[in-house]
PDB file of N, CA, C and O in Angstrom:
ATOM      1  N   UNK A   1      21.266 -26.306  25.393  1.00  0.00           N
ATOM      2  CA  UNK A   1      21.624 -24.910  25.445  1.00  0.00           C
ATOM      3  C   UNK A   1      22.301 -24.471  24.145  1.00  0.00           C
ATOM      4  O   UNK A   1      22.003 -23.384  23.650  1.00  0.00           O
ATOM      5  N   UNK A   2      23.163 -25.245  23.598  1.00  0.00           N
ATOM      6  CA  UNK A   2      23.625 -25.094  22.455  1.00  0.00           C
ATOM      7  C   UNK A   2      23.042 -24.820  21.457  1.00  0.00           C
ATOM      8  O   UNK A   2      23.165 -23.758  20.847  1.00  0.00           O
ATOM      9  N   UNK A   3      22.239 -25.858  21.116  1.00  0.00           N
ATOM     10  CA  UNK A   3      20.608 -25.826  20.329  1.00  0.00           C
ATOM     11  C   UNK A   3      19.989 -24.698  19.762  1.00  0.00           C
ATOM     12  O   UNK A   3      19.698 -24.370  18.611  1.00  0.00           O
ATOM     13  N   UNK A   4      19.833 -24.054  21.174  1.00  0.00           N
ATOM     14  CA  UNK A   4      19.018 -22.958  21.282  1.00  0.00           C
ATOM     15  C   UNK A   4      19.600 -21.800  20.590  1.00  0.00           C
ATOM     16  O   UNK A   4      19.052 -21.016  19.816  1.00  0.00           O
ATOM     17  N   UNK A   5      20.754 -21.836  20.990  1.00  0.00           N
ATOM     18  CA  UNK A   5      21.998 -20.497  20.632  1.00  0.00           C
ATOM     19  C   UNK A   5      21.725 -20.956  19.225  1.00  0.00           C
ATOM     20  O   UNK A   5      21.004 -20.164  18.619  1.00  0.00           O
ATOM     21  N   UNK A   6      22.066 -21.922  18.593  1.00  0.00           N
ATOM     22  CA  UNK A   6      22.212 -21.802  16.970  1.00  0.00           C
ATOM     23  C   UNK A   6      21.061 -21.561  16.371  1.00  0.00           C
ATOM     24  O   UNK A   6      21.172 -21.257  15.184  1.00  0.00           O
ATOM     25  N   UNK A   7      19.639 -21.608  16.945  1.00  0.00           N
ATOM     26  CA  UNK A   7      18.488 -21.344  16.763  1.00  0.00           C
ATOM     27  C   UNK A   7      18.182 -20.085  16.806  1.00  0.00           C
ATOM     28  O   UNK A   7      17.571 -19.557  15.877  1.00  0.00           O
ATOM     29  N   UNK A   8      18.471 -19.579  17.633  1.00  0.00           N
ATOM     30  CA  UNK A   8      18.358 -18.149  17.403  1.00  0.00           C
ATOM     31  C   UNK A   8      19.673 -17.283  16.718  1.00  0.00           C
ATOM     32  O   UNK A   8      19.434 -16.331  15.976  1.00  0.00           O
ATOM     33  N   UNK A   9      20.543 -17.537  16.911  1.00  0.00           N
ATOM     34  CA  UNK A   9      21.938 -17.293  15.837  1.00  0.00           C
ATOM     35  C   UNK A   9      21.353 -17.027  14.195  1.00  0.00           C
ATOM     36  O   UNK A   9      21.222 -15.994  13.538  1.00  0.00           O
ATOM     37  N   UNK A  10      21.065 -18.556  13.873  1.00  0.00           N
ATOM     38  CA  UNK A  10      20.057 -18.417  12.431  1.00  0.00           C
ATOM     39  C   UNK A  10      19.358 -17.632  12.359  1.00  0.00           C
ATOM     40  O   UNK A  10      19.650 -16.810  11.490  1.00  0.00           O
ATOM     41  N   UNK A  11      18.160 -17.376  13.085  1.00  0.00           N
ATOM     42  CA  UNK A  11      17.088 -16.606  12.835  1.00  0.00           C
ATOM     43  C   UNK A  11      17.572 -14.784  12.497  1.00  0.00           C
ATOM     44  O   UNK A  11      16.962 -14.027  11.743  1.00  0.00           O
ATOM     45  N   UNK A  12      18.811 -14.449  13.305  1.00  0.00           N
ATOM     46  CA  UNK A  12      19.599 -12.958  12.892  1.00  0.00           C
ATOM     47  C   UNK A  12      19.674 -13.051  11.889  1.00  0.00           C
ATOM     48  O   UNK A  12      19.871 -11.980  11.316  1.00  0.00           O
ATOM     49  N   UNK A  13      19.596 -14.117  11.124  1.00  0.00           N
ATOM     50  CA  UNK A  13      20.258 -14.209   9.597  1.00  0.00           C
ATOM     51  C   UNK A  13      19.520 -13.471   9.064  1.00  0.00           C
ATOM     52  O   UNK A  13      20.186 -12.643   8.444  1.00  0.00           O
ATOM     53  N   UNK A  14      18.125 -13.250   8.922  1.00  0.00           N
ATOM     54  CA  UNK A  14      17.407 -12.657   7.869  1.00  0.00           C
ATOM     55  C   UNK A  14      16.889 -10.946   8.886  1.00  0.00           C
ATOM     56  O   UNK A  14      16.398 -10.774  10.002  1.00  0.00           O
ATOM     57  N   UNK A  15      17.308 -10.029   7.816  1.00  0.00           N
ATOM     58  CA  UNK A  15      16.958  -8.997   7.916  1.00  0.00           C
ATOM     59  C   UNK A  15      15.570  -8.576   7.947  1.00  0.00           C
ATOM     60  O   UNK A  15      14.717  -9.310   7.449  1.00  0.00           O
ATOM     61  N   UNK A  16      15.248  -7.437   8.496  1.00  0.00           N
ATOM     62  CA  UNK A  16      14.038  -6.701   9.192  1.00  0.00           C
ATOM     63  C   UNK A  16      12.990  -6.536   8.134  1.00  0.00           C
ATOM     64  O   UNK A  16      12.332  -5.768   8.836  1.00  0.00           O
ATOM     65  N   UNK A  17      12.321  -6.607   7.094  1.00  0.00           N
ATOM     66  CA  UNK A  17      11.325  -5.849   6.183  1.00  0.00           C
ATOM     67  C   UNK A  17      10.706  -5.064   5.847  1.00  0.00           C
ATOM     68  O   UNK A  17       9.725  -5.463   5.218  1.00  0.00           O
ATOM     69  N   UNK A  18      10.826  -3.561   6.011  1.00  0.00           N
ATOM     70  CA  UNK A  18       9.518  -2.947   5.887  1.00  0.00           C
ATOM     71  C   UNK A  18       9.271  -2.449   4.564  1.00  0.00           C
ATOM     72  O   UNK A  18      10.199  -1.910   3.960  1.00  0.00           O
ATOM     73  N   UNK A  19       7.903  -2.583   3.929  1.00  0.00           N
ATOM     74  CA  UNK A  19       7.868  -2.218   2.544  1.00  0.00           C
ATOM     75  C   UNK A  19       7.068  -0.647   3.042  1.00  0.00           C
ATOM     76  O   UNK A  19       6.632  -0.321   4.146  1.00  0.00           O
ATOM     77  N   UNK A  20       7.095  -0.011   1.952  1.00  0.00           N
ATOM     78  CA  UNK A  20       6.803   1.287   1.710  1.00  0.00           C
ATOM     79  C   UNK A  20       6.297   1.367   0.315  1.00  0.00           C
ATOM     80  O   UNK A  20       6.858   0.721  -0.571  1.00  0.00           O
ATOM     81  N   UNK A  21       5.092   2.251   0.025  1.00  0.00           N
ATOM     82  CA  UNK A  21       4.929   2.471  -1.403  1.00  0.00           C
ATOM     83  C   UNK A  21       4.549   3.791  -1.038  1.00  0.00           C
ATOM     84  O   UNK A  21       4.557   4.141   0.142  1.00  0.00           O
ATOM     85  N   UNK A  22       4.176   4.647  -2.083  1.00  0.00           N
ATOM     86  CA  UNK A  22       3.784   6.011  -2.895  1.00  0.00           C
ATOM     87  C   UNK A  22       2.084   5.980  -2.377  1.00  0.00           C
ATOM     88  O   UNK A  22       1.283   5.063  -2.559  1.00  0.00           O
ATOM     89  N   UNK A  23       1.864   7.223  -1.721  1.00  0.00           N
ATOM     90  CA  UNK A  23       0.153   7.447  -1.390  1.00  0.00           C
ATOM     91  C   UNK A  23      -0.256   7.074   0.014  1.00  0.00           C
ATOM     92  O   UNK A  23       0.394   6.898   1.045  1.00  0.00           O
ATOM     93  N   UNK A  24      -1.474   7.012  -0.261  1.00  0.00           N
ATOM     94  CA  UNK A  24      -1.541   7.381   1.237  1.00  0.00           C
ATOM     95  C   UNK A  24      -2.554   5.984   1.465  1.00  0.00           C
ATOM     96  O   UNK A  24      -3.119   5.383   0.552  1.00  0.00           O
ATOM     97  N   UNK A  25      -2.616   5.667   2.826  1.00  0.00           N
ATOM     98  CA  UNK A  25      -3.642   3.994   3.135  1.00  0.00           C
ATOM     99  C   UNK A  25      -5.489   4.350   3.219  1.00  0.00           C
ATOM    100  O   UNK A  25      -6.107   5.409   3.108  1.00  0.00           O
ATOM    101  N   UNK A  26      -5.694   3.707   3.329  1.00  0.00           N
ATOM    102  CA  UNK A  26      -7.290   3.853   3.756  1.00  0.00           C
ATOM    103  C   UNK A  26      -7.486   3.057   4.843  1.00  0.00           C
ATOM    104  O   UNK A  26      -6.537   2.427   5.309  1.00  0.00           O
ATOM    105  N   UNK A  27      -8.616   2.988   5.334  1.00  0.00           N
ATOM    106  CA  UNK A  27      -8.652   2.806   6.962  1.00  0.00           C
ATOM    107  C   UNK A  27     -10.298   2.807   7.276  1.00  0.00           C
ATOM    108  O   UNK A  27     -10.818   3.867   7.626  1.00  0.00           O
ATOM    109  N   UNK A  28     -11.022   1.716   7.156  1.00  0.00           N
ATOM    110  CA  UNK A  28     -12.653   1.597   7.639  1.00  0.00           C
ATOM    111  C   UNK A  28     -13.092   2.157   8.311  1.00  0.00           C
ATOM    112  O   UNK A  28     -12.602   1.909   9.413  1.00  0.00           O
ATOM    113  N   UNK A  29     -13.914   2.961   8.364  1.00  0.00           N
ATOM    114  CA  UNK A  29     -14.594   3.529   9.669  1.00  0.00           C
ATOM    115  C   UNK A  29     -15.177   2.377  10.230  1.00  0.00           C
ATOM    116  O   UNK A  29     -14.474   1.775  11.042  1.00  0.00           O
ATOM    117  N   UNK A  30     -16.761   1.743   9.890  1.00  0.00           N
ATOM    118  CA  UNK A  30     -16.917   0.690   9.888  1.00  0.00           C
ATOM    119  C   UNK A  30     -17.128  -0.296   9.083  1.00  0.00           C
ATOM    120  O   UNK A  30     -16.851  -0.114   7.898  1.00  0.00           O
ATOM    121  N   UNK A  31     -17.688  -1.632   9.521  1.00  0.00           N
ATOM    122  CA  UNK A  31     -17.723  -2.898   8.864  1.00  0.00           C
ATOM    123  C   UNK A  31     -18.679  -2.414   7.451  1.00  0.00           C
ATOM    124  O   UNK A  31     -19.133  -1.277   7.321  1.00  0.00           O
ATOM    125  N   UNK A  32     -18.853  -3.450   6.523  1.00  0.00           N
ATOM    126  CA  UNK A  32     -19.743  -2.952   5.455  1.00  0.00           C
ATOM    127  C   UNK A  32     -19.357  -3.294   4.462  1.00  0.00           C
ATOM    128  O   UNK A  32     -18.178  -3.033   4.223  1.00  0.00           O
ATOM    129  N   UNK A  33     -20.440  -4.292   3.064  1.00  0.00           N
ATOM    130  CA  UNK A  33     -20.000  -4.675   1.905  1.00  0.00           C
ATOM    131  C   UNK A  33     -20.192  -3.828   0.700  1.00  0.00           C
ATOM    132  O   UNK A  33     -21.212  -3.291   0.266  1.00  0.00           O
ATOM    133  N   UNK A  34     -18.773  -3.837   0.195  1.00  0.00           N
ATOM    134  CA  UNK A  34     -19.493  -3.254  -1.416  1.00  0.00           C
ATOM    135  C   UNK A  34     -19.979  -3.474  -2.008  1.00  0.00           C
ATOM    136  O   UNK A  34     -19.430  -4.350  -2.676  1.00  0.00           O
ATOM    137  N   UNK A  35     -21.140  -3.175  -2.440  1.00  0.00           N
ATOM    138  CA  UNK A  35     -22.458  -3.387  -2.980  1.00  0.00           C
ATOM    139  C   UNK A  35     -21.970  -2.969  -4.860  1.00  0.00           C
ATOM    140  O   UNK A  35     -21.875  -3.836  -5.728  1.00  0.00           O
ATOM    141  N   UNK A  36     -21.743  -1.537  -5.079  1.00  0.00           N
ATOM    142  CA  UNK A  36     -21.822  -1.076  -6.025  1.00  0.00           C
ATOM    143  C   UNK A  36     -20.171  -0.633  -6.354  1.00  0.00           C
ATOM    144  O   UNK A  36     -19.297  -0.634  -5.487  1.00  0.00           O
ATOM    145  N   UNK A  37     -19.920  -0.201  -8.014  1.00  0.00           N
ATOM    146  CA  UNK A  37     -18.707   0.503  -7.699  1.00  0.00           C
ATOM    147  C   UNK A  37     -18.935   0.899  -9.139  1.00  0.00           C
ATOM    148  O   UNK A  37     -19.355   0.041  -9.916  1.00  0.00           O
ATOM    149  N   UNK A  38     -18.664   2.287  -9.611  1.00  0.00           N
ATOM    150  CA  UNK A  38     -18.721   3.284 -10.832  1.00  0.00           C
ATOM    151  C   UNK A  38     -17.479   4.025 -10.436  1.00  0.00           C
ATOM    152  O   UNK A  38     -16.818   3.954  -9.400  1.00  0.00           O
ATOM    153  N   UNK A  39     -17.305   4.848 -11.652  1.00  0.00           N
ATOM    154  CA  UNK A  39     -16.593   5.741 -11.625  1.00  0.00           C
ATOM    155  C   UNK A  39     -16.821   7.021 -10.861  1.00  0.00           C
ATOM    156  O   UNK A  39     -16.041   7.701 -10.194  1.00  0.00           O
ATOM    157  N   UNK A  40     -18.154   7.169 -11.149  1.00  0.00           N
ATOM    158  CA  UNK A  40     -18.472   8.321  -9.952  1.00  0.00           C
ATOM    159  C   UNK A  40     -18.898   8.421  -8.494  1.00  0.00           C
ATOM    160  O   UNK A  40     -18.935   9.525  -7.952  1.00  0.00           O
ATOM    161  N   UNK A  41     -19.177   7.456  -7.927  1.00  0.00           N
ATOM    162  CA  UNK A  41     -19.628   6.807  -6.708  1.00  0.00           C
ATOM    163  C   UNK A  41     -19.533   5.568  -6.412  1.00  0.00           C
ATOM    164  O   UNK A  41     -19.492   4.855  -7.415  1.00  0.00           O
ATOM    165  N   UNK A  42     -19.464   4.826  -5.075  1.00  0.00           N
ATOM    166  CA  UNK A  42     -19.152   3.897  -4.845  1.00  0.00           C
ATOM    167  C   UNK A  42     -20.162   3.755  -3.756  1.00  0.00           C
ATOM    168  O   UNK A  42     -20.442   4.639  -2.948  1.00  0.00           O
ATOM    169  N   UNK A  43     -20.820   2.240  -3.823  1.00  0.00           N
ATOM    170  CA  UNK A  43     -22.067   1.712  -2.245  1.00  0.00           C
ATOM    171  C   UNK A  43     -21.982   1.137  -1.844  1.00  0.00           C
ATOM    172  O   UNK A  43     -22.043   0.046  -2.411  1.00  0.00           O
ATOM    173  N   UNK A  44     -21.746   1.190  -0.419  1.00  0.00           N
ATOM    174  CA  UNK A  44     -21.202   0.213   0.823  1.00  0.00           C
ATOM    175  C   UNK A  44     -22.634   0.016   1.647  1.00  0.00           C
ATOM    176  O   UNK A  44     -23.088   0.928   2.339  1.00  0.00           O
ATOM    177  N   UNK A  45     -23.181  -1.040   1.527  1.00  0.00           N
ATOM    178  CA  UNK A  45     -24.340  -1.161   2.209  1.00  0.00           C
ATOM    179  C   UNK A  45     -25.646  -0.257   1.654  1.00  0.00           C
ATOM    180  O   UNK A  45     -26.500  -0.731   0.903  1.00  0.00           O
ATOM    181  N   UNK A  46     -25.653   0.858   2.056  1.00  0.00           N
ATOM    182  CA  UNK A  46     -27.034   1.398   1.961  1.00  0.00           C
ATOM    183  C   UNK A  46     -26.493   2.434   1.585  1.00  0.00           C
ATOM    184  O   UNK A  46     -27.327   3.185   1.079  1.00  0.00           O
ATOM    185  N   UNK A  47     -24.897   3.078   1.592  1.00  0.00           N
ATOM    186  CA  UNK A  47     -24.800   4.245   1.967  1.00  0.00           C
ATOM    187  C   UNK A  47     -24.066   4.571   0.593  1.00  0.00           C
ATOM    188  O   UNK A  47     -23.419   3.649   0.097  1.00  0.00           O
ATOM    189  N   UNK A  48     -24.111   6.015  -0.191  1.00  0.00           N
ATOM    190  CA  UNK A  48     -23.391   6.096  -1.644  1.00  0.00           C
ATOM    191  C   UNK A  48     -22.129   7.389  -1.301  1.00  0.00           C
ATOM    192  O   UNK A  48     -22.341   8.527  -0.882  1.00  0.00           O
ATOM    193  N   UNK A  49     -20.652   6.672  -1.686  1.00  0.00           N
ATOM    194  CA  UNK A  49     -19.962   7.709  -1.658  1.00  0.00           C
ATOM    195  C   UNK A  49     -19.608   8.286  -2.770  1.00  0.00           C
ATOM    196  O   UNK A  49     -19.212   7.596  -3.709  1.00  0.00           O
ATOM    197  N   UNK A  50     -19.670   9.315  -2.836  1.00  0.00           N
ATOM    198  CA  UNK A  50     -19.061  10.168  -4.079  1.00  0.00           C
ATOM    199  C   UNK A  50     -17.684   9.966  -4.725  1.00  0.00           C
ATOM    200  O   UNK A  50     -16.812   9.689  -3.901  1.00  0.00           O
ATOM    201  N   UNK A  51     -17.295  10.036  -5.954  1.00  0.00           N
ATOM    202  CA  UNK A  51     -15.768   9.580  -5.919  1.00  0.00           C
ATOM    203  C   UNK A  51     -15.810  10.866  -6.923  1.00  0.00           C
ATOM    204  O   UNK A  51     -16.511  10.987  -7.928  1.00  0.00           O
ATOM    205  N   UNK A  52     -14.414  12.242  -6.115  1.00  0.00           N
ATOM    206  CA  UNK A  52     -14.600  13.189  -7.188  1.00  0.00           C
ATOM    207  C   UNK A  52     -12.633  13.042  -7.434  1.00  0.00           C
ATOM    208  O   UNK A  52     -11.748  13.239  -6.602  1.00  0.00           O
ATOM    209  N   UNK A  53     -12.524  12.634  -8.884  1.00  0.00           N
ATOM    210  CA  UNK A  53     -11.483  12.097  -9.320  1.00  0.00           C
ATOM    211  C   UNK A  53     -10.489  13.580  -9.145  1.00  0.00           C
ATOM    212  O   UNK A  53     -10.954  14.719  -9.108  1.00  0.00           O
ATOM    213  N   UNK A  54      -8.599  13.110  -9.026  1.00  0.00           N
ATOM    214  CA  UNK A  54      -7.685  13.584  -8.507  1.00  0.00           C
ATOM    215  C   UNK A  54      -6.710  13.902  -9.587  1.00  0.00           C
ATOM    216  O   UNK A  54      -5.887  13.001  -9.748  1.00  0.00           O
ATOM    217  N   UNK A  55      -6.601  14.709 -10.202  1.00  0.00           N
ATOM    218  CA  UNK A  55      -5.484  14.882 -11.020  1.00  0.00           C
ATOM    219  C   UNK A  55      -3.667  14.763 -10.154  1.00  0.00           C
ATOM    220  O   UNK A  55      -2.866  15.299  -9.389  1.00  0.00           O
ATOM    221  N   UNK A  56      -3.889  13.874 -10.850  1.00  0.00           N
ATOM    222  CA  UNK A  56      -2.057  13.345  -9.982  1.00  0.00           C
ATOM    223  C   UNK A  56      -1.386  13.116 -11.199  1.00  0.00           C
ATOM    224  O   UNK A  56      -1.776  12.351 -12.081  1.00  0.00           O
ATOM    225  N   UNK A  57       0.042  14.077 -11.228  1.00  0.00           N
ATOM    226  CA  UNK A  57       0.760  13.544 -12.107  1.00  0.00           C
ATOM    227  C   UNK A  57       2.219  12.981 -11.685  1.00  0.00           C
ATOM    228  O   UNK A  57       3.266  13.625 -11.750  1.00  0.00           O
ATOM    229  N   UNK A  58       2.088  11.799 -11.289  1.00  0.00           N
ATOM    230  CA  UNK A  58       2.772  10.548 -10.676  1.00  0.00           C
ATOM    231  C   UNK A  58       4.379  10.402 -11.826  1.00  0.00           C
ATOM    232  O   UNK A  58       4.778   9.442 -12.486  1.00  0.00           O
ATOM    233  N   UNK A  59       4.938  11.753 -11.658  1.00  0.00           N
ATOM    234  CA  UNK A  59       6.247  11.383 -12.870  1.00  0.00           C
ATOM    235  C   UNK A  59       7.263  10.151 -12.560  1.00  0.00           C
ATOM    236  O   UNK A  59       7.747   9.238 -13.229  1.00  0.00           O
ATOM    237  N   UNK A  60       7.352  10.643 -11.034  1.00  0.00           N
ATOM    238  CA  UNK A  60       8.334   9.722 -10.013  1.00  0.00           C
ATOM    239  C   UNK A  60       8.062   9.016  -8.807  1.00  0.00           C
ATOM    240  O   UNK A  60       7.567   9.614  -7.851  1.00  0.00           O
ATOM    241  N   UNK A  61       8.250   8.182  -8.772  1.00  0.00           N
ATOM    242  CA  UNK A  61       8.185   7.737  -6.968  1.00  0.00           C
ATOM    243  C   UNK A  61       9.001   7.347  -6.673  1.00  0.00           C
ATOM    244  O   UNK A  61       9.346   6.248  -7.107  1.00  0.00           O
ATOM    245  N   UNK A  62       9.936   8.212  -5.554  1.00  0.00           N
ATOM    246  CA  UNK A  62      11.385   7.698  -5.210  1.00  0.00           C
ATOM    247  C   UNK A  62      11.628   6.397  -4.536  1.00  0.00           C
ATOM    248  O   UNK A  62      12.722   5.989  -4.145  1.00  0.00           O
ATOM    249  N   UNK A  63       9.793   5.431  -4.389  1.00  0.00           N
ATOM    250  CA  UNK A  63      11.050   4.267  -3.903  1.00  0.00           C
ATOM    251  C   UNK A  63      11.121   2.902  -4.929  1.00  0.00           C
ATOM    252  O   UNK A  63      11.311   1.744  -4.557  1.00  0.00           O
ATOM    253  N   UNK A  64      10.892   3.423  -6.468  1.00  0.00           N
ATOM    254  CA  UNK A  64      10.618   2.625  -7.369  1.00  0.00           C
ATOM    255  C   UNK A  64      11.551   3.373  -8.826  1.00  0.00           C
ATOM    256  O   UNK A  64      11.304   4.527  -9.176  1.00  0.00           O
ATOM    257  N   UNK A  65      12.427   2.657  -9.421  1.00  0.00           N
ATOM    258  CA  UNK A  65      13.006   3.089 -10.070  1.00  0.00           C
ATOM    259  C   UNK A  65      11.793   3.292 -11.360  1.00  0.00           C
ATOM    260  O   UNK A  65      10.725   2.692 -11.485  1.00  0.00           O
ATOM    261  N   UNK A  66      12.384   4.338 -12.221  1.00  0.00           N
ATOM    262  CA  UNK A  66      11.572   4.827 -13.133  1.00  0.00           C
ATOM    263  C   UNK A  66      12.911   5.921 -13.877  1.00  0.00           C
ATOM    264  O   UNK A  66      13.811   6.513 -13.281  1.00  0.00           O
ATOM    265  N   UNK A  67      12.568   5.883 -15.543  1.00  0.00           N
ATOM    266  CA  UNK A  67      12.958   6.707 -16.522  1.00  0.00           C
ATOM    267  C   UNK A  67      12.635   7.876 -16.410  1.00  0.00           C
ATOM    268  O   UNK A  67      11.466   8.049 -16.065  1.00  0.00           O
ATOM    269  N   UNK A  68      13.173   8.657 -16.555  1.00  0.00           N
ATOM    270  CA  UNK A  68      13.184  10.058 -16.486  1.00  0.00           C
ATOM    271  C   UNK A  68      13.807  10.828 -18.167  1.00  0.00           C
ATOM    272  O   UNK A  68      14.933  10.707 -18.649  1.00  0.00           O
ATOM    273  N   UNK A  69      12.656  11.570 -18.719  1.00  0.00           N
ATOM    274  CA  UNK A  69      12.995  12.324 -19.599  1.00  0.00           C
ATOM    275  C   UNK A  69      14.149  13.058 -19.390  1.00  0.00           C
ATOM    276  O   UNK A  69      14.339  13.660 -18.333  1.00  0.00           O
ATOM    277  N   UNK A  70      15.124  13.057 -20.526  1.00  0.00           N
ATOM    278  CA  UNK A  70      16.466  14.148 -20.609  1.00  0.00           C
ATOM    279  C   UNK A  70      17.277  13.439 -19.703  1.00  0.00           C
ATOM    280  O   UNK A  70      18.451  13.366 -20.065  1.00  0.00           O
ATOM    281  N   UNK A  71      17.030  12.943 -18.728  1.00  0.00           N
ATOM    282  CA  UNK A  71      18.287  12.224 -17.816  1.00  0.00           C
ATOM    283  C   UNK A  71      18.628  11.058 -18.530  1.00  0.00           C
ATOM    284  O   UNK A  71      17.937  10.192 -19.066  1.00  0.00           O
ATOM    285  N   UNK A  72      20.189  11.269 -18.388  1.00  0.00           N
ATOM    286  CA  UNK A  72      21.263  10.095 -18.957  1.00  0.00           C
ATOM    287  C   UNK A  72      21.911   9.332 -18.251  1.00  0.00           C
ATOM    288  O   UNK A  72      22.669   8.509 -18.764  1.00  0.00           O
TER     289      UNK A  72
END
């Protein structure tokens, strides 16, 4: 019984994890290999997706430290 208690006692030791980054996930509709990959389209099997590029201007991401112009 003792055992047990210090066994799980330890295990509190280490804190919870969750990571987080900047953007958003992607998510399969279905199964399927990439075949092809360009800048302008991408082919998963048989099928061609369009890739129409995103102007993002990524100055900051608050959960990653980064320099900032004029700030001291």
């Amino acid at each position: 019984m003792l055992s047990t208690s210090v066994v799980l006692s330890f295990l509190l030791l280490f804190p919870r994890i969750d990571i987080t980054t900047c953007g958003n996930g992607l998510m399969a509709a279905k199964a399927g290999t990439v075949t092809q990959i360009s800048s302008s389209k991408i082919v998963i099997g048989e099928r061609e997706y369009l890739v129409t590029p995103k102007e993002v201007k990524a100055e900051h991401c608050p959960f990653f430290p980064s320099k900032i112009a004029g700030r001291k």
